[in-house]
mmCIF file as Biopython writes it, N, C-alpha, C and O atoms, coordinates in Angstrom:
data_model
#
loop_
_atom_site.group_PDB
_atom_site.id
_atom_site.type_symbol
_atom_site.label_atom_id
_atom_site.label_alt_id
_atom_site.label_comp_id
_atom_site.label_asym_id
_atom_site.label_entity_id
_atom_site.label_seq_id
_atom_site.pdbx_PDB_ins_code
_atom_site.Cartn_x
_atom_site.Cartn_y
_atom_site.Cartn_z
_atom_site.occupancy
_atom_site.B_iso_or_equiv
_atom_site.auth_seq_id
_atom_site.auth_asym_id
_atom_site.pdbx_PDB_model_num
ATOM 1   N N  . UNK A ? 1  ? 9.829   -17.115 52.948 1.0 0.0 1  A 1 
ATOM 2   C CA . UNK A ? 1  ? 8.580   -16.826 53.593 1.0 0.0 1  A 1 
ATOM 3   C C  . UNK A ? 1  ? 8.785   -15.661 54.571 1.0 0.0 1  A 1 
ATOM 4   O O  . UNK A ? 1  ? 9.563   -15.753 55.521 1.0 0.0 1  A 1 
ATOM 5   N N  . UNK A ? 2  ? 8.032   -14.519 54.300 1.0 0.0 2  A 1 
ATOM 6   C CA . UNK A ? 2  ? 8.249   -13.475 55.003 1.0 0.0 2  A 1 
ATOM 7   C C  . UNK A ? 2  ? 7.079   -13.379 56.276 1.0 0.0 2  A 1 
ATOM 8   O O  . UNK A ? 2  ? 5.904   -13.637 56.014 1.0 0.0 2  A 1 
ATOM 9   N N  . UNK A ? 3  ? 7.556   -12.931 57.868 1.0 0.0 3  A 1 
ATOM 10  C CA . UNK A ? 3  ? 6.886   -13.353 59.160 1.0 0.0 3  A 1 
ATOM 11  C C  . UNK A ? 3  ? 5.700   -12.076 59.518 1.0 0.0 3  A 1 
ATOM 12  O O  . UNK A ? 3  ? 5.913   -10.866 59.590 1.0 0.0 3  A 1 
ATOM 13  N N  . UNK A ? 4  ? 4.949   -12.507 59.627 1.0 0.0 4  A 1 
ATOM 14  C CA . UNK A ? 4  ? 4.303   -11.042 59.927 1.0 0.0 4  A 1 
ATOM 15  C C  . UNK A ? 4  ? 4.784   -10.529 60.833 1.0 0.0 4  A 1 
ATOM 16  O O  . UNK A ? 4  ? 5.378   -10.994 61.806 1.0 0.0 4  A 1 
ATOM 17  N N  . UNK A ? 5  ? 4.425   -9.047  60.401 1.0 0.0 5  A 1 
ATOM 18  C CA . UNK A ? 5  ? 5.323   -8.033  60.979 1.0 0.0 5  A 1 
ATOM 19  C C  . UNK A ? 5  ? 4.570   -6.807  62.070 1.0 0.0 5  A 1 
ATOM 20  O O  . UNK A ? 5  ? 5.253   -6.080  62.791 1.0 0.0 5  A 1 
ATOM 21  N N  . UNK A ? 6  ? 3.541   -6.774  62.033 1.0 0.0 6  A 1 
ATOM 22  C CA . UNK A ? 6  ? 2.671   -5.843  62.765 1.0 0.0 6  A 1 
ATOM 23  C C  . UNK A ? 6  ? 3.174   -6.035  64.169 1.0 0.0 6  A 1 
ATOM 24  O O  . UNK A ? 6  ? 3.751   -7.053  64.551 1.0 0.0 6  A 1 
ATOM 25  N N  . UNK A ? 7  ? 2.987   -5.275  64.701 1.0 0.0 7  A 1 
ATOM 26  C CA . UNK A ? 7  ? 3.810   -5.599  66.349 1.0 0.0 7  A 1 
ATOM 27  C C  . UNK A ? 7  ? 2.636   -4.876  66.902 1.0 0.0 7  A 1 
ATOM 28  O O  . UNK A ? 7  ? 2.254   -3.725  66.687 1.0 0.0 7  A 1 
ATOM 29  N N  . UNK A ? 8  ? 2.043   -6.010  67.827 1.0 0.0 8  A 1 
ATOM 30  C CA . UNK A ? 8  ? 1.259   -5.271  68.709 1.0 0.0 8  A 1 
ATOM 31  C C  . UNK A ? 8  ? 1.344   -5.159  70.082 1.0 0.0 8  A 1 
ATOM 32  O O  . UNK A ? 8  ? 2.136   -5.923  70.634 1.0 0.0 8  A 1 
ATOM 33  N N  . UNK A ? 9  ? 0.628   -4.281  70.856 1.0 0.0 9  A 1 
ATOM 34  C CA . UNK A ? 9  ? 1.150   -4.306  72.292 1.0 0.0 9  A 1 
ATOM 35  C C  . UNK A ? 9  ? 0.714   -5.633  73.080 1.0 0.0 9  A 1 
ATOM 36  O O  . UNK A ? 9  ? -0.003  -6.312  72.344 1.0 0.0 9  A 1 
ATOM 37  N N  . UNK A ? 10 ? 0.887   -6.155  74.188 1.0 0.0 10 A 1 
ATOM 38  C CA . UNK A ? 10 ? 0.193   -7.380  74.830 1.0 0.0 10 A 1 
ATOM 39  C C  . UNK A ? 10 ? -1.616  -7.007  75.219 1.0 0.0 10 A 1 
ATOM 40  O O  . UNK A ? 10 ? -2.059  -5.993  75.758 1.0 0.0 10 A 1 
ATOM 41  N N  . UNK A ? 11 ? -2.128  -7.828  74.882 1.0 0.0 11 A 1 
ATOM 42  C CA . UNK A ? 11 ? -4.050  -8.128  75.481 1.0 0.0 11 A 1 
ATOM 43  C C  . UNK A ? 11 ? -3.682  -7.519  76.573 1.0 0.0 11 A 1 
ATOM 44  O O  . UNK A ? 11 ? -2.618  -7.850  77.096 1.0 0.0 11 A 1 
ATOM 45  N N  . UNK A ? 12 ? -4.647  -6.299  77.257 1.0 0.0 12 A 1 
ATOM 46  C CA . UNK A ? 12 ? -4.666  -6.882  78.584 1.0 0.0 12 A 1 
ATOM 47  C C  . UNK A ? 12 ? -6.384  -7.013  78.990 1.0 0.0 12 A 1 
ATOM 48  O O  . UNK A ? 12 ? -7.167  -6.461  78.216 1.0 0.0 12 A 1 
ATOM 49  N N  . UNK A ? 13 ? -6.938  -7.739  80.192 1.0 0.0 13 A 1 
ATOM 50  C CA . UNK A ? 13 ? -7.782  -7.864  80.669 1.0 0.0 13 A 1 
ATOM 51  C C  . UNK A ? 13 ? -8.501  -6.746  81.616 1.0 0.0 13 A 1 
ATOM 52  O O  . UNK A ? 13 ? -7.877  -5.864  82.206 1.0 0.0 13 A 1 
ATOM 53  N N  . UNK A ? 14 ? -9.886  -6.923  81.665 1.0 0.0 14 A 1 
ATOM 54  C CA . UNK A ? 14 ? -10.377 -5.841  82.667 1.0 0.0 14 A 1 
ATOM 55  C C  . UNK A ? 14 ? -10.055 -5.034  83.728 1.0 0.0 14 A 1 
ATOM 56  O O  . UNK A ? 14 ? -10.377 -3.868  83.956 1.0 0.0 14 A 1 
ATOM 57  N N  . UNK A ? 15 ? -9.250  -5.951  84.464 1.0 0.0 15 A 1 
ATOM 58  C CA . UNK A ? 15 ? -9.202  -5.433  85.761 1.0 0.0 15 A 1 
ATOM 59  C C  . UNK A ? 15 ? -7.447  -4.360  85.533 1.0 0.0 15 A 1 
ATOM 60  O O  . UNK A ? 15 ? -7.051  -3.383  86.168 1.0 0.0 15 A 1 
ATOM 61  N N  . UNK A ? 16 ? -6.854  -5.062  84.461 1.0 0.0 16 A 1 
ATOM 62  C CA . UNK A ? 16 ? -5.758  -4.166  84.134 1.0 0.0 16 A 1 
ATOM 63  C C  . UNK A ? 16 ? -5.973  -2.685  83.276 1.0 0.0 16 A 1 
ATOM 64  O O  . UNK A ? 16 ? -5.192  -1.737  83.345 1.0 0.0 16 A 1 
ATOM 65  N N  . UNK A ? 17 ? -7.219  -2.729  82.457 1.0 0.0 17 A 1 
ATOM 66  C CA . UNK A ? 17 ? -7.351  -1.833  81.790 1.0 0.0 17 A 1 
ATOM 67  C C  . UNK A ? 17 ? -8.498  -0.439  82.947 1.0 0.0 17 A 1 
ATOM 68  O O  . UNK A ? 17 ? -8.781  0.741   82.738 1.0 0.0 17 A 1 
ATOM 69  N N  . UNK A ? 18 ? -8.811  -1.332  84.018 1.0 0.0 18 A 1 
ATOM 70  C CA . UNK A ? 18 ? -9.663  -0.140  84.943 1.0 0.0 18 A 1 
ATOM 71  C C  . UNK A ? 18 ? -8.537  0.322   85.909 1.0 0.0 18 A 1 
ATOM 72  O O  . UNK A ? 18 ? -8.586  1.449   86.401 1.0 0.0 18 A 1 
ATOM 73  N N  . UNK A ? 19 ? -7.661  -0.419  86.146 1.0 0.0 19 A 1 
ATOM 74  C CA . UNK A ? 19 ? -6.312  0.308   86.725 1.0 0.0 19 A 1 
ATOM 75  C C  . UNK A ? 19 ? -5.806  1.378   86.030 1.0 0.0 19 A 1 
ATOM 76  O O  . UNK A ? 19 ? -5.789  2.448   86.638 1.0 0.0 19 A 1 
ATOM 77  N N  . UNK A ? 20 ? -5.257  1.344   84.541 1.0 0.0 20 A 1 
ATOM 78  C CA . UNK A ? 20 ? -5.078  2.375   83.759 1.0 0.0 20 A 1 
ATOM 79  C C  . UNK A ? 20 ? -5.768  3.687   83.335 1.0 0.0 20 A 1 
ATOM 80  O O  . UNK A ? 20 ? -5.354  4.838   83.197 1.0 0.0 20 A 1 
ATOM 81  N N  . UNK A ? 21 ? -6.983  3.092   83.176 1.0 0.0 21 A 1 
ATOM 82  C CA . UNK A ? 21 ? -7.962  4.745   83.290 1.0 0.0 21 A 1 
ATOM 83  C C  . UNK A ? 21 ? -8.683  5.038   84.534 1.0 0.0 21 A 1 
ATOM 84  O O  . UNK A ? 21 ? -9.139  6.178   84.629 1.0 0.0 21 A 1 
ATOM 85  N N  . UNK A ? 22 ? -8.872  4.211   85.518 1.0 0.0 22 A 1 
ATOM 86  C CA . UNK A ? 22 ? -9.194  4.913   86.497 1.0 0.0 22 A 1 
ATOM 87  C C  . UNK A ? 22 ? -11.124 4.997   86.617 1.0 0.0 22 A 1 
ATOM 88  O O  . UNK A ? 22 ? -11.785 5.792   87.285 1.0 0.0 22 A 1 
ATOM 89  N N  . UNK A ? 23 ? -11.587 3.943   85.767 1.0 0.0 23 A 1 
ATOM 90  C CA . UNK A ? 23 ? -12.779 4.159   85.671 1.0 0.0 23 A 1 
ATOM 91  C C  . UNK A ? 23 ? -13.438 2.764   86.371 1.0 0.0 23 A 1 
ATOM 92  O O  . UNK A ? 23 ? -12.719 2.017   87.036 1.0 0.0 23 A 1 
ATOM 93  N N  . UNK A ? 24 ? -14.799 2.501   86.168 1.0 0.0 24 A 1 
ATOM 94  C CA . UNK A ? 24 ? -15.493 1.297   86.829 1.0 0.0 24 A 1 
ATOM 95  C C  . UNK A ? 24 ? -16.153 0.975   85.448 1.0 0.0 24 A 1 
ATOM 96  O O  . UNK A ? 24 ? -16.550 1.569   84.446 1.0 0.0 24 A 1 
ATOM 97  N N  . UNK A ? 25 ? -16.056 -0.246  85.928 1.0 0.0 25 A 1 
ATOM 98  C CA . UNK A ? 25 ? -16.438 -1.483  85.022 1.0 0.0 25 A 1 
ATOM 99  C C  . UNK A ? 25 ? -17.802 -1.140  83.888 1.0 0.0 25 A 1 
ATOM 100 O O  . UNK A ? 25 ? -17.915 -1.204  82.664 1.0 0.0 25 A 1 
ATOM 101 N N  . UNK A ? 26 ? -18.665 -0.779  84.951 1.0 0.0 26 A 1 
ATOM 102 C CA . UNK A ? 26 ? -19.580 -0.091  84.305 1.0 0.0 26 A 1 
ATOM 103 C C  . UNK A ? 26 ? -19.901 1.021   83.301 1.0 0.0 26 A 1 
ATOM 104 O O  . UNK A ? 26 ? -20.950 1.229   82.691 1.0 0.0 26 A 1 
ATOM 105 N N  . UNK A ? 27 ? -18.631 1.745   83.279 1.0 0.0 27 A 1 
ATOM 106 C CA . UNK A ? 27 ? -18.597 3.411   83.003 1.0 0.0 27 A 1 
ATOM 107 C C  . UNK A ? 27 ? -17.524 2.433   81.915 1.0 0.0 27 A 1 
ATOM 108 O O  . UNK A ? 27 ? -17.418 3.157   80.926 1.0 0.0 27 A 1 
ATOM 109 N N  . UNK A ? 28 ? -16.898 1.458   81.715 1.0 0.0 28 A 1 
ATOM 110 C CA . UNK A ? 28 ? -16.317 1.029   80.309 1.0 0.0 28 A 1 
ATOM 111 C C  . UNK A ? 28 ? -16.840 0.658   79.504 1.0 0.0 28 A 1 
ATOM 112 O O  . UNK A ? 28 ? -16.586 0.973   78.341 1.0 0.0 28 A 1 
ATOM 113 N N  . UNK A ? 29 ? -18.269 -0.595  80.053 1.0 0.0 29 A 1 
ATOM 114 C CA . UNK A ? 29 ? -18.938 -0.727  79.385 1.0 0.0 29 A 1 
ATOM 115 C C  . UNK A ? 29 ? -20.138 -0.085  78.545 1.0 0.0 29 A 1 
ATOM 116 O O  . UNK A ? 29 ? -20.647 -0.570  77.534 1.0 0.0 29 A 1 
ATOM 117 N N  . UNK A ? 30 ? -20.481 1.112   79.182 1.0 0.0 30 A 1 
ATOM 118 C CA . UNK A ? 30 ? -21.111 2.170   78.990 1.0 0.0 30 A 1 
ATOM 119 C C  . UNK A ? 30 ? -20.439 3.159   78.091 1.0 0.0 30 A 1 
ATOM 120 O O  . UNK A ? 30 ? -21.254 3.619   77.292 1.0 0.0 30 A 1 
ATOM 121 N N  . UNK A ? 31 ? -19.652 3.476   77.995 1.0 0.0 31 A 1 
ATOM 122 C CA . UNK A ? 31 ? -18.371 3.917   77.175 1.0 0.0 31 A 1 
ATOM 123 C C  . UNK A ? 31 ? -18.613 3.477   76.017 1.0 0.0 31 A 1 
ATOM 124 O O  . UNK A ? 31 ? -18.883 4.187   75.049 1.0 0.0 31 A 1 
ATOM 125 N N  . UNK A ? 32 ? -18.528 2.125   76.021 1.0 0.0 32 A 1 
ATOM 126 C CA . UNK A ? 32 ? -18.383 1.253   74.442 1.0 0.0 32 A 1 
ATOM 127 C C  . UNK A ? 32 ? -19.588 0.383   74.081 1.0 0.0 32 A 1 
ATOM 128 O O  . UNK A ? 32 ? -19.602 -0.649  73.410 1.0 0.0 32 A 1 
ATOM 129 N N  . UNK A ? 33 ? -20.254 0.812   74.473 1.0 0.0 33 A 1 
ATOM 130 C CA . UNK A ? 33 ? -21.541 0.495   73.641 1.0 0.0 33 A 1 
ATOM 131 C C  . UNK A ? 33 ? -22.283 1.630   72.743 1.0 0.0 33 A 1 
ATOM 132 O O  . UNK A ? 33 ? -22.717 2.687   73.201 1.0 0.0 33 A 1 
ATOM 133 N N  . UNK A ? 34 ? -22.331 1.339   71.770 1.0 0.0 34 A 1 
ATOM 134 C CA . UNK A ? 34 ? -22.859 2.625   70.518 1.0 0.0 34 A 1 
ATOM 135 C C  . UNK A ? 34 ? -24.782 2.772   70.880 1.0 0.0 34 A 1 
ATOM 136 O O  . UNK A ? 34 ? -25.647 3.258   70.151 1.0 0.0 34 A 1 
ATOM 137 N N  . UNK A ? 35 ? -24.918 2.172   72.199 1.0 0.0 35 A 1 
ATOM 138 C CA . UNK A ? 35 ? -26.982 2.093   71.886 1.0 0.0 35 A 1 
ATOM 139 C C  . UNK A ? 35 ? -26.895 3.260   73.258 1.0 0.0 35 A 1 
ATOM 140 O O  . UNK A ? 35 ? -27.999 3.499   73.747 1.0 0.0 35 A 1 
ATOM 141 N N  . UNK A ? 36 ? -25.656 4.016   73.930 1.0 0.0 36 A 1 
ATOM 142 C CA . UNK A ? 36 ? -25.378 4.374   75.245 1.0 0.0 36 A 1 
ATOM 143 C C  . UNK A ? 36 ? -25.346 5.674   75.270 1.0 0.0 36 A 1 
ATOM 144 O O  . UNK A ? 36 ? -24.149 5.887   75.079 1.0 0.0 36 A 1 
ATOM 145 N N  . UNK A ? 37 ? -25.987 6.959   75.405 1.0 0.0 37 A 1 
ATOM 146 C CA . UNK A ? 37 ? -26.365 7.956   75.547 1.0 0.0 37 A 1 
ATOM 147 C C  . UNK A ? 37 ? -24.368 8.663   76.241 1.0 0.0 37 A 1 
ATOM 148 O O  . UNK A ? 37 ? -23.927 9.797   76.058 1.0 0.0 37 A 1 
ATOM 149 N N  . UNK A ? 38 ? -23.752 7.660   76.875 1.0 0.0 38 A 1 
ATOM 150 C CA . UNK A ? 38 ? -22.517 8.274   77.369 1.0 0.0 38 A 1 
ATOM 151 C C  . UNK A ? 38 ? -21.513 7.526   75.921 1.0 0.0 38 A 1 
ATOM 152 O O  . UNK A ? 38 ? -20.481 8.172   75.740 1.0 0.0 38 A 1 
ATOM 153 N N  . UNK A ? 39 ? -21.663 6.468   75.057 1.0 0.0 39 A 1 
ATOM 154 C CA . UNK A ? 39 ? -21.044 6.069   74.714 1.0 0.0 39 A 1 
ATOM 155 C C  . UNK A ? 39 ? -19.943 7.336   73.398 1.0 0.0 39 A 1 
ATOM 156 O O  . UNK A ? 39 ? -20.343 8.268   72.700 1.0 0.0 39 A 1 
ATOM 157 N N  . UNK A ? 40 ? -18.345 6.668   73.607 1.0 0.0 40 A 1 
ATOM 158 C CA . UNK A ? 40 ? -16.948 7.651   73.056 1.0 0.0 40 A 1 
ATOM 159 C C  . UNK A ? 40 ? -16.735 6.399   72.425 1.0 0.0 40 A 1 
ATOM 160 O O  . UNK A ? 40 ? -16.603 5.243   72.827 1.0 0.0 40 A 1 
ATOM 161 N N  . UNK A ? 41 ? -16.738 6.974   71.293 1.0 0.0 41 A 1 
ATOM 162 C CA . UNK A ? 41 ? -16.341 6.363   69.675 1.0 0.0 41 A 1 
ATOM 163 C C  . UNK A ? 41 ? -15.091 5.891   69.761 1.0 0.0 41 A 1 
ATOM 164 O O  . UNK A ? 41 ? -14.675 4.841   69.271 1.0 0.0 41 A 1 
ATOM 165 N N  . UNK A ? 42 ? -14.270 6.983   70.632 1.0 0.0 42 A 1 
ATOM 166 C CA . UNK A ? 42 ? -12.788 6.879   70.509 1.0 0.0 42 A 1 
ATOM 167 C C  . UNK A ? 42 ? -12.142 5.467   71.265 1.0 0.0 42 A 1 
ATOM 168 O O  . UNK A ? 42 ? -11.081 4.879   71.057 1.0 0.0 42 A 1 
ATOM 169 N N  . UNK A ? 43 ? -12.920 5.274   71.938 1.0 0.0 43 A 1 
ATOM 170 C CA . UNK A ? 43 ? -12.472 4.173   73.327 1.0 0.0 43 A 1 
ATOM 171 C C  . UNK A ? 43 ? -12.463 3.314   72.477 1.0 0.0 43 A 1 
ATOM 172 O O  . UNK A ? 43 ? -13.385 3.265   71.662 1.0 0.0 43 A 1 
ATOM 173 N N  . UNK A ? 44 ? -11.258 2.273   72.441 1.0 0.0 44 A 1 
ATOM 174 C CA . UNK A ? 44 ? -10.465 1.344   71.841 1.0 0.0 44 A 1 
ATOM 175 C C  . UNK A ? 44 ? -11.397 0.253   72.050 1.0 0.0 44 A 1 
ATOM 176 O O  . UNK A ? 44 ? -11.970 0.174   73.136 1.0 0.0 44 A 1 
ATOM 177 N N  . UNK A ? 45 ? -11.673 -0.823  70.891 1.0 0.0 45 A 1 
ATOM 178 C CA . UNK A ? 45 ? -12.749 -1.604  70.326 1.0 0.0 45 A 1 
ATOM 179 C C  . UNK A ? 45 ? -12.300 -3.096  71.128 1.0 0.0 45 A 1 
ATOM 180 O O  . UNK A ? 45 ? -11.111 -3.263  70.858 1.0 0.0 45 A 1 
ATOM 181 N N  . UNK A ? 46 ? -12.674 -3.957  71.791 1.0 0.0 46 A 1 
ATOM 182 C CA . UNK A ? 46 ? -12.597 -5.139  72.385 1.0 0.0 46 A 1 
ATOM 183 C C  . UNK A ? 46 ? -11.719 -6.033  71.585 1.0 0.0 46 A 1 
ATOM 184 O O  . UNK A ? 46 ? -11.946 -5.981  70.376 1.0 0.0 46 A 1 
ATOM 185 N N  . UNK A ? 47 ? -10.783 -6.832  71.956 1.0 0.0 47 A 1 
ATOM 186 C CA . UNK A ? 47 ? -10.543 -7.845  71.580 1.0 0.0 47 A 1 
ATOM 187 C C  . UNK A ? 47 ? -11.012 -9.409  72.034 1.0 0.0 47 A 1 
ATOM 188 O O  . UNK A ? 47 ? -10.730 -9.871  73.139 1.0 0.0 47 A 1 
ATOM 189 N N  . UNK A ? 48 ? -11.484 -9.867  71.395 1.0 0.0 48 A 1 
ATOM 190 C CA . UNK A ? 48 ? -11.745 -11.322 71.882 1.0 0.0 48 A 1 
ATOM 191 C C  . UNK A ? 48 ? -11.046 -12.235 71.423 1.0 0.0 48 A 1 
ATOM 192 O O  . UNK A ? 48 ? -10.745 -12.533 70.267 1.0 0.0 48 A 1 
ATOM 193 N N  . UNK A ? 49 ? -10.575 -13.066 73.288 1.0 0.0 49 A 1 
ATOM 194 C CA . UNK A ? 49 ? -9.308  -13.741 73.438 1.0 0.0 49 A 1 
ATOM 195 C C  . UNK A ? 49 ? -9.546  -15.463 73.682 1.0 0.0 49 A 1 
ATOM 196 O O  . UNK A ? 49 ? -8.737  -16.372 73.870 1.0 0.0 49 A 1 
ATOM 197 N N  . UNK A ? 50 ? -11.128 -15.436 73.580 1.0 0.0 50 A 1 
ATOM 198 C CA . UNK A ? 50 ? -11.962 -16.355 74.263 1.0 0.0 50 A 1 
ATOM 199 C C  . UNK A ? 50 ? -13.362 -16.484 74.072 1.0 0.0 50 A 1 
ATOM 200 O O  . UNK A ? 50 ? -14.029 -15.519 73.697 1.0 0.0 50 A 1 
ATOM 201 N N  . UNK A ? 51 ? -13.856 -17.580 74.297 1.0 0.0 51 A 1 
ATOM 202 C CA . UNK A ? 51 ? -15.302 -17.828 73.967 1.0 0.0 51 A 1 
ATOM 203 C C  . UNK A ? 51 ? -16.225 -16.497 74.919 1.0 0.0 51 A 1 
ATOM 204 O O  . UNK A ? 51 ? -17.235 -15.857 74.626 1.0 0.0 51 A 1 
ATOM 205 N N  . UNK A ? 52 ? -15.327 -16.480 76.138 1.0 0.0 52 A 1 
ATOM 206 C CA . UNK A ? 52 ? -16.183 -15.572 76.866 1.0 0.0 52 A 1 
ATOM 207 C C  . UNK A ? 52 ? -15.281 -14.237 77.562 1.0 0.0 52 A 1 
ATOM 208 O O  . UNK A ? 52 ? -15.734 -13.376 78.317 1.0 0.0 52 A 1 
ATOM 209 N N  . UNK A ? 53 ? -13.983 -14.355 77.092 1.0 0.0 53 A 1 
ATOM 210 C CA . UNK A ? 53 ? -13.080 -13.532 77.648 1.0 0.0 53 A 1 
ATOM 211 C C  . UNK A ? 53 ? -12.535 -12.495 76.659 1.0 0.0 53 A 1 
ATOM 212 O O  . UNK A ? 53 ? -12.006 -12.738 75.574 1.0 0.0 53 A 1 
ATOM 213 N N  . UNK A ? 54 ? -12.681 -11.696 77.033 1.0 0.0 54 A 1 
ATOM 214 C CA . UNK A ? 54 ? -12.045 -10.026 76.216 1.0 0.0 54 A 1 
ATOM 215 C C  . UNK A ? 54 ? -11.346 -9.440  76.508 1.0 0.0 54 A 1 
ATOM 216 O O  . UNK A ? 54 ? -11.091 -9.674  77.689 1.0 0.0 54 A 1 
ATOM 217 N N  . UNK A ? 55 ? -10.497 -8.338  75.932 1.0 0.0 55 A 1 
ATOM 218 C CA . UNK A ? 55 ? -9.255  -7.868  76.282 1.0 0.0 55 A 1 
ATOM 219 C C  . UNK A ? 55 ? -9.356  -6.490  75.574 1.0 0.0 55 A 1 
ATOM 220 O O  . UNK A ? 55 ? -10.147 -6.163  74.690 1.0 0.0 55 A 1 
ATOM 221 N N  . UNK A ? 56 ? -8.382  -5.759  76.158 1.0 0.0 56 A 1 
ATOM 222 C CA . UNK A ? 56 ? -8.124  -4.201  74.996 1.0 0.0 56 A 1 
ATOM 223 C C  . UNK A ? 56 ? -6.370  -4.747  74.874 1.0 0.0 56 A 1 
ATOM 224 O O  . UNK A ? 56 ? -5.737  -5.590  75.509 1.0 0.0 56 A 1 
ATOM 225 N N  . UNK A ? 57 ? -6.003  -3.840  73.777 1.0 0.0 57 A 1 
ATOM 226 C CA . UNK A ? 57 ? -4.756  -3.730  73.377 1.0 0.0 57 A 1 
ATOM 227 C C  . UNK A ? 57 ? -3.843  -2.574  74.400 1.0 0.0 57 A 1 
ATOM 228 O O  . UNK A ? 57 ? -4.312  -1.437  74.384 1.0 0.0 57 A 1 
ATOM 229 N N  . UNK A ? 58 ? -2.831  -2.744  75.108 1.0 0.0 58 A 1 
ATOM 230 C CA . UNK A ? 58 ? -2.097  -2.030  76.142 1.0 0.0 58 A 1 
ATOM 231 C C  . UNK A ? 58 ? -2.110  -1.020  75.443 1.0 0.0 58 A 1 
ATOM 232 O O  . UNK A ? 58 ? -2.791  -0.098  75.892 1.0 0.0 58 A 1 
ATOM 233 N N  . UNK A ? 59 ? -1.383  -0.782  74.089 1.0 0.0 59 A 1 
ATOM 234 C CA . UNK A ? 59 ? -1.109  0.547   73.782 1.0 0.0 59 A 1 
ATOM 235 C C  . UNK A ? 59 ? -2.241  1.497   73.291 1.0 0.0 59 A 1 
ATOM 236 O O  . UNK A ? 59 ? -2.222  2.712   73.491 1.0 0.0 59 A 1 
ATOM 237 N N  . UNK A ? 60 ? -3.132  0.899   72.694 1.0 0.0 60 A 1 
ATOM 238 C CA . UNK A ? 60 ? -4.658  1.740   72.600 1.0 0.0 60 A 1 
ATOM 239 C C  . UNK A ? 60 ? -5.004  2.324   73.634 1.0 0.0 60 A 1 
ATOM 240 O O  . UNK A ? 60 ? -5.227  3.530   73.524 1.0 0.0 60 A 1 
ATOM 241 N N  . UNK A ? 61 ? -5.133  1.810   74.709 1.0 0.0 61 A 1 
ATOM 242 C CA . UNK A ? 61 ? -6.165  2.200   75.775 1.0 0.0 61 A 1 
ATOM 243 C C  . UNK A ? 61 ? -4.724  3.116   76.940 1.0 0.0 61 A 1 
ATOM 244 O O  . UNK A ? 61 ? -5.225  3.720   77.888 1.0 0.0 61 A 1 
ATOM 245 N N  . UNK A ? 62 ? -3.604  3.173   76.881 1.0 0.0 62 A 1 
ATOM 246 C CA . UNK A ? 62 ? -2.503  4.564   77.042 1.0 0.0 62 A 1 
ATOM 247 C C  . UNK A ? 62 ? -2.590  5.463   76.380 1.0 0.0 62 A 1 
ATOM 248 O O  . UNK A ? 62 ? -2.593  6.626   76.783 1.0 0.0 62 A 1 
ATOM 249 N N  . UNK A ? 63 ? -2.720  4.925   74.669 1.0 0.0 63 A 1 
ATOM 250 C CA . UNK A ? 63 ? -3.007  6.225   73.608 1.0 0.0 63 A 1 
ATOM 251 C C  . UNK A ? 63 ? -4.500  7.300   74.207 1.0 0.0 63 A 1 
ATOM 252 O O  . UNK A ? 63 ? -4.640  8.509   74.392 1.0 0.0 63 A 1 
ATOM 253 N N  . UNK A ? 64 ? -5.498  5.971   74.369 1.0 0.0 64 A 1 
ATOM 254 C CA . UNK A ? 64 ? -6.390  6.931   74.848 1.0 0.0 64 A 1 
ATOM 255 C C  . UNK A ? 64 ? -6.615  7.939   75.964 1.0 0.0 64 A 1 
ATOM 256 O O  . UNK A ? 64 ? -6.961  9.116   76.073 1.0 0.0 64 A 1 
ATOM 257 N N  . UNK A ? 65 ? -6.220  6.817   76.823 1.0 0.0 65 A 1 
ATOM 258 C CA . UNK A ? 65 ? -5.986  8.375   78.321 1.0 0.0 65 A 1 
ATOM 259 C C  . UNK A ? 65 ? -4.966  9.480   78.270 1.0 0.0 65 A 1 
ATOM 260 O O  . UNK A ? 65 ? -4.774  10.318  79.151 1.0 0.0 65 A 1 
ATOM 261 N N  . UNK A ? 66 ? -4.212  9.346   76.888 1.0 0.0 66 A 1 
ATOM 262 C CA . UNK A ? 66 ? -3.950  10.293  76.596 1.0 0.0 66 A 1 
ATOM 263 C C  . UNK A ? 66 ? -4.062  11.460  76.120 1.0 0.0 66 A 1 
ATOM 264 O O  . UNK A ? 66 ? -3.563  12.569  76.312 1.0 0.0 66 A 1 
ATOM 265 N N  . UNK A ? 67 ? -5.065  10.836  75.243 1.0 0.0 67 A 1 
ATOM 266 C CA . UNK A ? 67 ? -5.611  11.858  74.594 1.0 0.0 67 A 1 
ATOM 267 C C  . UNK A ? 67 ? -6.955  12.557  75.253 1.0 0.0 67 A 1 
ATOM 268 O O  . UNK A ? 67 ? -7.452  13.606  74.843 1.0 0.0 67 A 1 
ATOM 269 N N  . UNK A ? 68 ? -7.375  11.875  76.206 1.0 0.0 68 A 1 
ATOM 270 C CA . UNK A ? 68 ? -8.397  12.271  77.254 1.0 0.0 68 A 1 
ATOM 271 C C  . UNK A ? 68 ? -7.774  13.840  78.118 1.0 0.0 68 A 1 
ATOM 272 O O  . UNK A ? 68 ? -8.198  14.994  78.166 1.0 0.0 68 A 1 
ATOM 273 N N  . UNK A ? 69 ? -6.426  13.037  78.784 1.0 0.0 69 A 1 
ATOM 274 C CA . UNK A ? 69 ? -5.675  14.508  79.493 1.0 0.0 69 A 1 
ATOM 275 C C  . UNK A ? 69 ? -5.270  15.648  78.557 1.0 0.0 69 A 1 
ATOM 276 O O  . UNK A ? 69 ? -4.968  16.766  78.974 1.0 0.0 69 A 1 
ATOM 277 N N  . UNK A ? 70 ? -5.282  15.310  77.300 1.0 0.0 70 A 1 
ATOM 278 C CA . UNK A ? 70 ? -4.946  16.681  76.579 1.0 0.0 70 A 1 
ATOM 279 C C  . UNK A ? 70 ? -5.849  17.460  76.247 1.0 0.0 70 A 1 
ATOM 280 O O  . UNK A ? 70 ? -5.574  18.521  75.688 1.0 0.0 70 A 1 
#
């Protein structure tokens, strides 16, 4: 039996992912909603960890402010 193999980075939660880019809560959610006149396609898609709790993937949302500063 072979183990899956995908390796992903750890969930992290809101308040870790507005530390990393530097933005407000609002301006993420605004970001990632497709009905949002500001909304970026690129910004890494929610994970849900919980009936009511969500997360981004660590290394998505580094990839992205990366690609923001370039």
């Amino acid at each position: 039996m072979e183990a899956f193999s995908a390796k992903r980075s750890r969930v992290i939660r809101l308040p870790a992912c507005l530390n990393i880019i530097g933005l407000s809560r609002s301006t993420v959610f605004d970001i990632s909603n497709p009905k949002s006149p500001r909304h970026d396609p690129t910004f890494p898609k929610k994970v849900r960890i919980g009936l009511r709790a969500i997360g981004w993937y660590e290394d998505e949302i580094f990839a992205w402010t990366a690609s923001k500063r370039a």
